[in-house]
N, C-alpha and C positions, 0 to 999 in steps of 0.2 A: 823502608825496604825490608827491613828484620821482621817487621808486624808482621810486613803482607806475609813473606816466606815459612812464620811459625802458623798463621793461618790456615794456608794452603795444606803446610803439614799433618796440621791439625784435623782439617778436612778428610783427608786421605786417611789418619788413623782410626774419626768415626764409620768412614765409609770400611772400612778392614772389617772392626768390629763390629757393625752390621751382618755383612756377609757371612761371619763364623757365626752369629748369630740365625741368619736363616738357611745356611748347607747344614747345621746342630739340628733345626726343624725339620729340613726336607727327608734327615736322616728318621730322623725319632717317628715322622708319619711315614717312610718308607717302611718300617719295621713295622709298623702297626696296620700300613695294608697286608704285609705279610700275614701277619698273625691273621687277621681278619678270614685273608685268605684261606686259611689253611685251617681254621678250629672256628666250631660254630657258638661256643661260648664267648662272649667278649666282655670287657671292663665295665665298669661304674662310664668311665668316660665314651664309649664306643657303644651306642644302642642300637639293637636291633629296629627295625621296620614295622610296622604293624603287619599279621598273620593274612592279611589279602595280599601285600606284594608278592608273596611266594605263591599265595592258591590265585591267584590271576587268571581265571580259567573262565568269567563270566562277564557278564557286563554288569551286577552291579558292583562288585571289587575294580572294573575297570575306573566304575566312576570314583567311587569311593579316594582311590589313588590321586586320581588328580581333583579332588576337595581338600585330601591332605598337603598335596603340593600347593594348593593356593592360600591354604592357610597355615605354610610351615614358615618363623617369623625369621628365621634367617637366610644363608645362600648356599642354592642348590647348584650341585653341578655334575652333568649329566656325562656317562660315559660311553660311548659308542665305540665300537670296536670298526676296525677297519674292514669286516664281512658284511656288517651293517650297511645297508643304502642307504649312506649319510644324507642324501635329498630327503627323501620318504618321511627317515626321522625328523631331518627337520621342520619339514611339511606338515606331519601329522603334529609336533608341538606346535607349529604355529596355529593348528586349526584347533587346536586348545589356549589362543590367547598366549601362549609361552613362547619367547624368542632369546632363546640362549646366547650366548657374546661365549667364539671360540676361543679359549685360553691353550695355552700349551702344560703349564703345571699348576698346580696350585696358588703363588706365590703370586700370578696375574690378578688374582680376584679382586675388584674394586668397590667402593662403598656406593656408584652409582647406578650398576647393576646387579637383579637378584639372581638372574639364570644363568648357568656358563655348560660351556662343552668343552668336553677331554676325548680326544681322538687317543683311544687306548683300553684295555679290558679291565673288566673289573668284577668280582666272580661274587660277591655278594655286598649289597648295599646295604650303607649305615649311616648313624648319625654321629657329627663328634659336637657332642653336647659342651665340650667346654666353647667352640670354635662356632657354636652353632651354623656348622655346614653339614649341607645332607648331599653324601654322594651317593649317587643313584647309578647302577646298571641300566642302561635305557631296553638291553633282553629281557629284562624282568618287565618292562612297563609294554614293551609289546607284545609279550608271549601270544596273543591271540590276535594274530596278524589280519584275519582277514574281517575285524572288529568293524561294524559299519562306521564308525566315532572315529575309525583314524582311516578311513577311506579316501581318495582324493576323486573330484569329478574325473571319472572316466576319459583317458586318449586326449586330455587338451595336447600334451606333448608327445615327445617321442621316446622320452626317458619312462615316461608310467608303461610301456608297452610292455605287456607277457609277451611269451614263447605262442606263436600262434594267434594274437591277435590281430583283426583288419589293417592294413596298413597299405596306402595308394601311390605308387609312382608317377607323376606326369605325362608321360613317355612311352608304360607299359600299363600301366589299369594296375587294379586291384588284387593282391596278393596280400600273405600273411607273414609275417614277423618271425625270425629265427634267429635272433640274435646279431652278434658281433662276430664276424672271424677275423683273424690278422694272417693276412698272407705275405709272402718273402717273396717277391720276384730278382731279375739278375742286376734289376737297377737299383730297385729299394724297399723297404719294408713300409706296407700300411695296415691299416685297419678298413674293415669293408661291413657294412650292413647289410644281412643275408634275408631276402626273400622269396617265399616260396609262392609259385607260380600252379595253373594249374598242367596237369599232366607230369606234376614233381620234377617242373624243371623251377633251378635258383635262378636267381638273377642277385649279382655281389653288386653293391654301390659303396663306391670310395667312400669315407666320410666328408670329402672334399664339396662332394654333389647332395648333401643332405636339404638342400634346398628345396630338389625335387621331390624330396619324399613330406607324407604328412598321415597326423594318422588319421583313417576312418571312421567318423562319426555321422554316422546317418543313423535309418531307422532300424534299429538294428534286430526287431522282429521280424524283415524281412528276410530272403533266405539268400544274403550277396552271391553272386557267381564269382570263380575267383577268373578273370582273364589272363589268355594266353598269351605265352612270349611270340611278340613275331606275327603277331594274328593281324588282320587289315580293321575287325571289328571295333578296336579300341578306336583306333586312329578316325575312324566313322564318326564314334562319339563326339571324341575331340572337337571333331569340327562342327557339332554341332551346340555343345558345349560352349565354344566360341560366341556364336551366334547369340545364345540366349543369353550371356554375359556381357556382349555388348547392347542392344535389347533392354535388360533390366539395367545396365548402368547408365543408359541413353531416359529412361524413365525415373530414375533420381536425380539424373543431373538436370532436367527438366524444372522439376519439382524446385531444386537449388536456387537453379539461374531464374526463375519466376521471383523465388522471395528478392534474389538479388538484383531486381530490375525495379522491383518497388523501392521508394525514394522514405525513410523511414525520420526518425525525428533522435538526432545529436543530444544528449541529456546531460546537464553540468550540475556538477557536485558545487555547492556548499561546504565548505569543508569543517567551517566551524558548527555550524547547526547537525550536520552529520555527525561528528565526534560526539559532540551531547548524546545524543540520538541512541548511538553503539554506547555511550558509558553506560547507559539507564539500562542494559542488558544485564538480567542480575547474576546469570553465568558466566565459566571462562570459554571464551570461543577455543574449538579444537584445531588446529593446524589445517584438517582440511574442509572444515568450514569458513577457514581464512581463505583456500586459496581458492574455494568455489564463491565466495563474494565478493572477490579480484575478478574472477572470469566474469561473473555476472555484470558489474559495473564497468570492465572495458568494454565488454559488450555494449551497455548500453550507452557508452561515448560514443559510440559509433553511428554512421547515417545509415549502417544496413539495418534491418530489422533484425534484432535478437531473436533466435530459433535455438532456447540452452533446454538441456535435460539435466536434471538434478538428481541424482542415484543415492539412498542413502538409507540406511536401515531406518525404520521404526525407531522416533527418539533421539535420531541422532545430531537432530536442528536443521532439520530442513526448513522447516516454516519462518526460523530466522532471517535466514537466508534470503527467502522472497518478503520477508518486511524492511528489509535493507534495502531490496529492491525496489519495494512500492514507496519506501523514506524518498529516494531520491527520484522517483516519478512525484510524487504530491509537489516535490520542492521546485520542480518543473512548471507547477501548475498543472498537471496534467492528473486524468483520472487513471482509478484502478480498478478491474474487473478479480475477485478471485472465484476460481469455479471449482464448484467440488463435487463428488457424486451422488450425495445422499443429505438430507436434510437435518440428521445428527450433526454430522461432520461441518455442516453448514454451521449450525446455532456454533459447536464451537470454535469455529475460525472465528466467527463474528464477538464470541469473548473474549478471544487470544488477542486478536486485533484492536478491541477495544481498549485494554489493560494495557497494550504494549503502545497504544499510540496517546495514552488517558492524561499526559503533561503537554502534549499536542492538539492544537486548532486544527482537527482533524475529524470531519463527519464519516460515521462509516454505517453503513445499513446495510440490510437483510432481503432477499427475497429468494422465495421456496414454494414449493407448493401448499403449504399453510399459510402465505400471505393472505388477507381476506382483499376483494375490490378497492376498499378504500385505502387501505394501503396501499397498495399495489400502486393506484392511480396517483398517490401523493409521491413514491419511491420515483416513479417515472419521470414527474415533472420538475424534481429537486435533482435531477439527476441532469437533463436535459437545460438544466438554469445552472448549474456547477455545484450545486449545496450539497452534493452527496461526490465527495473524495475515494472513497473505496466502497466498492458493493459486491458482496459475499454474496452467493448464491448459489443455487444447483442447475440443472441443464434447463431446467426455466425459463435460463437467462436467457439462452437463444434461439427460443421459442416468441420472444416479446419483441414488438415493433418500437426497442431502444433508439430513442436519440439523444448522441451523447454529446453533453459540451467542451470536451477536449479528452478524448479519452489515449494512452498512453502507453497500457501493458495487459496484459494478461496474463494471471497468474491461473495455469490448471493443478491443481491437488488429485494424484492417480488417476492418470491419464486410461488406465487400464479399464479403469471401470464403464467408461463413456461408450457410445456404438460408435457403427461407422458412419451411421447420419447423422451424428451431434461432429464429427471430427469434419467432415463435409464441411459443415455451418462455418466449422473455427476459421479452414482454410480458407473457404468462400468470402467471408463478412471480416476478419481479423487480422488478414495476413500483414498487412501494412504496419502491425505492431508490433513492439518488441512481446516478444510469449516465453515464459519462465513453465516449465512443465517437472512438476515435483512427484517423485515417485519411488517404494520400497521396492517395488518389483519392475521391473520396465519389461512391457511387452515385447515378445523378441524381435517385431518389427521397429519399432520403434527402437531397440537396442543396435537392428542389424544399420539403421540408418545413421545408429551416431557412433558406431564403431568406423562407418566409412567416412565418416568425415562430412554425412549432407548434416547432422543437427551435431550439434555443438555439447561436448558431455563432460559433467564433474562428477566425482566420486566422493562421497564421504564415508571411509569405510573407518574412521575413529570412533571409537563410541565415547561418550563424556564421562569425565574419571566416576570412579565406585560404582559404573554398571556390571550386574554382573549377569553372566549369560544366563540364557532360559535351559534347564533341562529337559527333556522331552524326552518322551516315553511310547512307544507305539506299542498296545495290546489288544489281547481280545476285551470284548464285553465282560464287565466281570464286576457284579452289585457290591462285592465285598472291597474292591481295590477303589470302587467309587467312594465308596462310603469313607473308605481309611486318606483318598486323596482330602475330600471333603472336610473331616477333620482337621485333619493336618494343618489349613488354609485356618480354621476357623479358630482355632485353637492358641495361633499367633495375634491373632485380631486382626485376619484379614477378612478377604471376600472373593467369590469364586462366579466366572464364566460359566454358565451349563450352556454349548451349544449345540442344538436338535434344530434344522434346519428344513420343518413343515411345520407349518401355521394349525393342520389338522393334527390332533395327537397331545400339542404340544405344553395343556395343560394335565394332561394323564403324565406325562415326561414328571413336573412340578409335585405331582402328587405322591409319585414313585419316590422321589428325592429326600420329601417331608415323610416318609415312610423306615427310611433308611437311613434320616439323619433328623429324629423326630424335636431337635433342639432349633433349628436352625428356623432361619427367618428368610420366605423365596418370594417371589415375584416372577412374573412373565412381562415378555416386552418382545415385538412382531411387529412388523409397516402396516401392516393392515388395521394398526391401534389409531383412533384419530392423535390430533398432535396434543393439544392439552393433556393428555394420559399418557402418552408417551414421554414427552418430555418434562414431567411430574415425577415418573420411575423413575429416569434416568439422572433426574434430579437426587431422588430419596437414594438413591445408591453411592452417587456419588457423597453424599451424607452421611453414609455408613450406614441407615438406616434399618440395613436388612443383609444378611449374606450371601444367598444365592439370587443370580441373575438366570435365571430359562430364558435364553432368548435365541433367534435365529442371527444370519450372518448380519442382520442390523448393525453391530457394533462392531462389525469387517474393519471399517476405515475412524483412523484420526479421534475415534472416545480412547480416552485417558482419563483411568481411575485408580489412583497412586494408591489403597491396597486392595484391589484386586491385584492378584498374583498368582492365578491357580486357576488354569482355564482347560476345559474337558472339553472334547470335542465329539460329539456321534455320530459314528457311520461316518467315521473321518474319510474311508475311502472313497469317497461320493465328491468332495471336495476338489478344487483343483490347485496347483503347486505354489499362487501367488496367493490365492483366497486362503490358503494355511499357514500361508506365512503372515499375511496380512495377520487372522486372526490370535495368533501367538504374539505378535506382537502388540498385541492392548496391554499385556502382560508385561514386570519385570522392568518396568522403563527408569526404576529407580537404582537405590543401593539392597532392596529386596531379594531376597532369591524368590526366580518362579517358575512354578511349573509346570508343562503343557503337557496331558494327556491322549494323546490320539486312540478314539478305540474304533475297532472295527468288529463286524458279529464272526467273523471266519478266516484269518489271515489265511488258510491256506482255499479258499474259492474266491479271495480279489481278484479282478483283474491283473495283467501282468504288466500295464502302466499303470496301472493306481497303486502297485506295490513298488514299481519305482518312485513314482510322487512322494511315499509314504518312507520311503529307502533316501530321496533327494532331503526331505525335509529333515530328518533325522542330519545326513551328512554335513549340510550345512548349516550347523547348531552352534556355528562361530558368528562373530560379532560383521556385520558388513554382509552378513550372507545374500540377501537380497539381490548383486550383481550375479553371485556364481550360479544361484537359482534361474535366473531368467535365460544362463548358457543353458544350463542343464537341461531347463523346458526345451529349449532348439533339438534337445536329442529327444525330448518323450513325446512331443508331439509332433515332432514329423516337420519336415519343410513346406507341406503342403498347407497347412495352416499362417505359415509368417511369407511364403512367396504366392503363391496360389497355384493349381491343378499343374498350370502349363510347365513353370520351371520344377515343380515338384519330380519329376522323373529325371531331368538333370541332373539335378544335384544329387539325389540317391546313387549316380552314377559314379560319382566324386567323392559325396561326403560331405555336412558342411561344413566344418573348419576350412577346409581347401576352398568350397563354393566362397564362403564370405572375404579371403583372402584375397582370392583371385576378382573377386567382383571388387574389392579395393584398389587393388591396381588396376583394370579396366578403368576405373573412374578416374585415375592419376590419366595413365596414357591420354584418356580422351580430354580430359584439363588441355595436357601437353600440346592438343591438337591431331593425333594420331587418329584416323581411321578407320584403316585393316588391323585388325589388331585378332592377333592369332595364340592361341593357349601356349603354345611356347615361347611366344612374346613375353610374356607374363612372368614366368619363371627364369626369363635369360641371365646370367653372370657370366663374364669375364672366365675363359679358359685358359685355367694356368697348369701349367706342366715344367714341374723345374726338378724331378727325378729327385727327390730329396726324402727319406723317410723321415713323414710327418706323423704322427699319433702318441695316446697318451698309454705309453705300454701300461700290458697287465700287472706287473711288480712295482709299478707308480702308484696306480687305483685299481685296485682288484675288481671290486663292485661295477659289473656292468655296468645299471640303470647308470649310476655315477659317470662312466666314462660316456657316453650317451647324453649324460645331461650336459657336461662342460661342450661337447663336440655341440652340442643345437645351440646352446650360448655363445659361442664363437663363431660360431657358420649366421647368425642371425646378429652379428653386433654390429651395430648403424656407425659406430665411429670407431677411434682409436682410444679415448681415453677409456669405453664400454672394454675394450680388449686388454686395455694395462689394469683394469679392476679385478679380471678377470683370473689374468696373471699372477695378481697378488693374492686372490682368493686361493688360488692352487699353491703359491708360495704357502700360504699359512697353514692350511688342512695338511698337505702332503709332505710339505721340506721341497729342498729345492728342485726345480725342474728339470730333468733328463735331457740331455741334446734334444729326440727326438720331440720333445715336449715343446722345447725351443723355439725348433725348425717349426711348430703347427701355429706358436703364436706369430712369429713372424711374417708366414706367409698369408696369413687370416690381415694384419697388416697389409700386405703387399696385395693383396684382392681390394681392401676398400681402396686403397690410391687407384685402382684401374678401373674401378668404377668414376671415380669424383671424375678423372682426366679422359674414360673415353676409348678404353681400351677393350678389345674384343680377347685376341688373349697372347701369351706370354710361352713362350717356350726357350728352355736351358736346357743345355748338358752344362759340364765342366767350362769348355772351350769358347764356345759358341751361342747365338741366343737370338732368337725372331721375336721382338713384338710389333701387333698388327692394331694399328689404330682403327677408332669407327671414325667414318667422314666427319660425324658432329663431333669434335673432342675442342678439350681444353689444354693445347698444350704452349707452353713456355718455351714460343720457336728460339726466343734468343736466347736463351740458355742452351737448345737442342745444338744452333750453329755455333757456338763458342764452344762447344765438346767437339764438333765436326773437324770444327779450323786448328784445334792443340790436338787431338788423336786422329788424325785422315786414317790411318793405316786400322783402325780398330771400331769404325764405322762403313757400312754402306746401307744405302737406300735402295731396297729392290723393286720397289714401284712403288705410288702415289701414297700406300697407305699400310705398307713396312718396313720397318728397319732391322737393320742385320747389325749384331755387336759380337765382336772378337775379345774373348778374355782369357788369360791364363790363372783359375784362383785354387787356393791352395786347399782350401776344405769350402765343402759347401756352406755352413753357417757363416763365412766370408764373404761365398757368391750372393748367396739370399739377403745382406746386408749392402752388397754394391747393390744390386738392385732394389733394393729397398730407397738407398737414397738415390738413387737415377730419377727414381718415381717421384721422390719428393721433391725435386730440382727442375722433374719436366711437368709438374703442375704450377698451371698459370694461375698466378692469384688473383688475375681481375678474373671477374663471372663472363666475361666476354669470350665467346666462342669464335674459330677458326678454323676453317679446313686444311688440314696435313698438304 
């Protein structure tokens, strides 16, 4: 007993002597931001910055900064001041690959993370060289705010919104953005979102009703009319807005219920031959290449036919992916089909495939438009006998009178590139299969269909460790900036992209090049080359043979040639926002740095969507860009391209964020069995009125955007544990939560139980209180009548479908908690529905 008690003591004396030992530190670095602060000379120990962090005034010091943030060896941590839009900041480090972990002081910093944030100011940044930590002003890293590199896509939410931006009510049509105002009425104080209408009348919406609002994304070269309050015109729309909404969701669900009426084929895993299979991967799989070949293989346990879409940058293991998938079709017995769009891409799936299947009794063959008759005729009949397991090819395939002997999947490789007579074929001859559809860019039809749920969609937005991002560079024409990129490349022992996309020209291009870089070693390569010389080049290049490649978008899809890393592009404006991204990506797929050069002959006579394309490509220069890309296209090309002419005037009406939304939920209702189904169908929640000032005051979170962003995170959170995340997120940034802060999370609570149980809406004062059930509800009657039979006096029923409750409570955060748990007391837990 003596041990334990000098122990214990003993514990407590180091834990003292700790403490004095880090309030001696928190003091001695208090003193030294001081000093920092206040005199521009500092110690041996305290370095200054390099001389761009202060002249910040361009984009290449922008870059510069964060090259040195990525290669500073110790930990950084980032300071933001409470005027800052701590979203923004965050935002724009994320889209530099940097995700800071919030600390409160110094003293948090861990050895497992390199980035942190200090909510708090800090007037000039430094290094302390003994500590190797670099505190950073994050003022200094954004001085040039409207930097296209910390840009976010445009109005996805309601927090990026300026002062006068589109922005659409359900209810009332289209107005623009004016901010937040807090009004004080005699019952209580809220916050209200201020729109302006035409004829400059507002329209104030609680933050309560933020559900109604969205912002406007349409064409935005067209010239929006803003609608008036009160006008019959909107309400016109509306209803026919309806229409085309039920319409287009009645033609996907079509499309759905077809695959799902065909009868598909159940596929079982092996599990030991599998594990083999995955060991012999000579990389580490990333997290969500784990959980897209989880989706993929439930899927293919299944008896419906698999319909998955595979999103995933350039490089980022896609192609793994669908050999995991083709592993356990072959172990089936069953064949594999993979289609790809071009005859390059072709030869190398059919290498990829063969190396990764080569300890496997696994036949895999080739056909393309370079197959000669005899081939062809021997591919067909080994195919139709079973000797041929996988057969790689281009749209060939489904042009040939195939007969197959057990065939089992279909793998497409950029679905994007195919027309609409090859997707015909797929649907017509194929559907009965399971189909894996693999792609860096996904067409925004094809995106709008697996955001609503008809195709089935995985994200790989991890890149595999030591990638490091592509630079990119948008310029005019300019022989001397070629010349110096050209070097640069060659200089390392790499090799360089030239792409000039006309076959006429395109050896004058080559000659220019060898003129200007009279060292180097070029080549041309074109589809119109036959295949023996083409795939000769393509060979010698990939050998290092030679350093410049002249070629057209030939090498758009799927070539990989680990050092090139420096690819130019001409007349980049002419291009379109998936085929630039496609082509950047042959680039940089290693631990390389590479660089893309966009030129154009005239930035200021582009087009004014090919200077967004060229503005899109630029912004999303982060790792994963490929899904944000394919939103981004929904705004530069217009809806008339991904719906066609008819719905295209619709949605310009709305917007498409709102259109895609609401055509989400149309297809939920009509699941459900509904109907009539009406646009304010669509947007309904539970009215609650319980007189309580709810909001997050200005002296909480100063920063608009900020208060704007927590208010769309809690009006859009799907459950309770989303709401207590959310809570604690505000706990940490802010300190603790203000009553009114309180009272917003609570009843943001008290809305999703009215939803689960069925409830239309809720009204309180102090005293008194009506809630009015919908006919379908889920309510827990014997719980309802066992409150009936011990309080009579403090219940009544005023007809079939509400109830009246009598209370006396002492402060509202009381009431708001009795009713809180009423709600969770009158939710039935079986899924069994009842009528009140």
């Amino acid at each position: 007993m003596k041990n334990l008690i000098f122990i214990t003591i003993f514990k407590i004396l180091i834990k003292i002597k700790e403490l004095s030992f880090y309030l001696k530190k928190y003091y001695i670095m208090k003193k030294s931001f001081k000093n920092i602060e206040n005199k521009n000379s500092v110690s041996d120990r305290y370095q200054k910055l390099p001389i761009y962090f202060q002249k910040n005034n361009n984009k290449i010091n922008y870059n510069k900064i964060f090259s040195f943030l990525y290669d500073f060896s110790g930990k950084t941590i980032f300071f933001i001041t409470k005027k800052e839009c701590l979203i923004t900041v965050l935002k724009s480090l994320n889209l530099k690959n940097i995700y800071p972990k919030y600390i409160k002081n110094i003293y948090e910093i861990n050895d497992k993370d390199n980035f942190f944030y200090i909510i708090g100011n800090l007037y000039n940044s430094f290094i302390d060289t003994q500590k190797d930590l670099l505190f950073l002003s994050t003022k200094e890293i954004f001085k040039i705010s409207n930097n296209k590199n910390i840009s976010l896509i445009k109005n996805q939410f309601l927090y990026q919104l300026k002062i006068n931006d589109l922005i659409i009510h359900i209810q009332h049509g289209v107005g623009r953005y004016q901010g937040l105002a807090t009004i004080k009425t005699a019952s209580c104080e809220s916050e209200y979102l201020v729109i302006l209408y035409a004829e400059e009348n507002k329209l104030y919406v609680p933050i309560s009703y933020l559900h109604l609002i969205s912002p406007y994304v349409g064409n935005i070269e067209k010239n929006v009319v803003l609608n008036k309050l009160g006008h019959d015109k909107w309400n016109k729309e509306k209803n026919k807005i309806s229409k085309n909404l039920c319409d287009h969701a009645a033609i996907l669900l079509n499309i759905y219920a077809n695959r799902l009426s065909k009868k598909g084929f159940a596929f079982k895993k092996n599990e030991k031959e599998y594990n083999l299979f995955c060991k012999e991967f000579p990389f580490k799989v990333t997290l969500d290449q784990k959980k897209a070949i989880k989706s993929v293989l439930n899927d293919m346990y299944k008896s419906i036919p698999m319909d998955r879409l595979i999103c995933g940058d350039v490089g980022f293991g896609k192609t793994e992916v669908a050999m995991r998938a083709a592993f356990i079709c072959i172990s089936n017995k069953k064949q594999v089909i993979v289609l790809v769009p071009t005859t390059l891409l072709a030869e190398q799936h059919f290498n990829s495939f063969k190396k990764r299947f080569y300890n496997w009794s696994v036949n895999i063959d080739i056909l393309s438009r370079f197959s000669n008759a005899k081939e062809k005729e021997k591919i067909l009949k080994d195919i139709k006998l079973g000797n041929i397991n996988i057969l790689v090819g281009t749209h060939k395939i489904l042009f040939e009178n195939i007969t197959w002997y057990n065939l089992g999947l279909l793998i497409i490789d950029e679905e994007h590139r195919f027309g609409v007579t090859h997707k015909e074929i797929i649907k017509e001859i194929y559907s009965h299969i399971d189909i894996l559809t693999l792609t860096a860019t996904p067409i925004p039809r094809t995106l709008n269909m697996a955001m609503n749920g008809i195709k089935s969609l995985s994200i790989i937005s991890n890149p595999p460790e030591e990638r490091k991002k592509i630079k990119t560079f948008i310029e005019e024409y300019n022989p001397i900036l070629i010349k110096k990129a050209i070097f640069r490349e060659i200089s390392r022992g790499g090799q360089v992209y030239y792409i000039y996309n006309k076959v006429r020209g395109i050896n004058n291009i080559a000659m220019k090049l060898l003129n200007l870089v009279p060292d180097a070693k070029i080549k041309v390569s074109h589809g119109q080359m036959n295949h023996n010389e083409l795939k000769t080049i393509m060979n010698e290049f990939y050998q290092n043979h030679f350093n410049i490649l002249v070629c057209t978008t030939i090498i758009e899809s799927g070539i990989n040639i680990p050092k090139a890393n420096t690819i130019i592009i001409e007349n980049s404006d002419y291009f379109g926002l998936s085929q630039l991204h496609q082509l950047r990506g042959r680039i940089g797929r290693s631990s390389t740095q590479g660089y893309a050069l966009l030129l154009v002959n005239n930035l200021k006579k582009i087009t004014i969507n090919a200077r967004k394309r060229l503005e899109a490509i630029s912004e999303t220069n982060n790792f994963g860009g490929g899904f944000n890309l394919s939103n981004r296209d929904l705004e530069i090309r217009g809806i008339g391209e991904l719906l066609g002419k008819e719905q295209s005037g619709h949605v310009n009406g709305i917007g498409i964020n709102l259109y895609i939304k609401l055509l989400h939920r149309t297809i939920k209702l009509y699941k459900n069995g509904e109907k009539k189904i009406l646009l304010e169908d669509l947007i309904k929640k539970s009215d609650i009125e319980l007189h309580v000032p709810s909001l997050l005051p200005k002296n909480y979170i100063h920063d608009v955007s900020q208060r704007l962003f927590f208010y769309e995170r809690i009006e859009n959170a799907n459950n309770e544990k989303e709401i207590e995340k959310i809570y604690f997120e505000l706990l940490n940034q802010f300190g603790k939560l203000p009553t009114f802060a309180e009272n917003l999370i609570l009843i943001a609570k008290i809305k999703l139980l009215t939803k689960k149980i069925g409830i239309s809406y809720i009204k309180s004062s102090k005293n008194i209180g009506i809630i009015k059930f919908n006919k379908i509800n889920s309510i827990n009657m014997e719980y309802l009548l066992s409150r009936f039979n011990k309080e009579p006096h403090l219940w009544k029923m005023i007809d079939s479908t509400k109830l009246k409750f009598i209370h006396n409570f002492k402060d509202d955060f009381l009431r708001l908690n009795w009713i809180f748990n009423l709600l969770k007391n009158l939710k039935k837990i079986s899924n069994k529905k009842h009528e009140l």
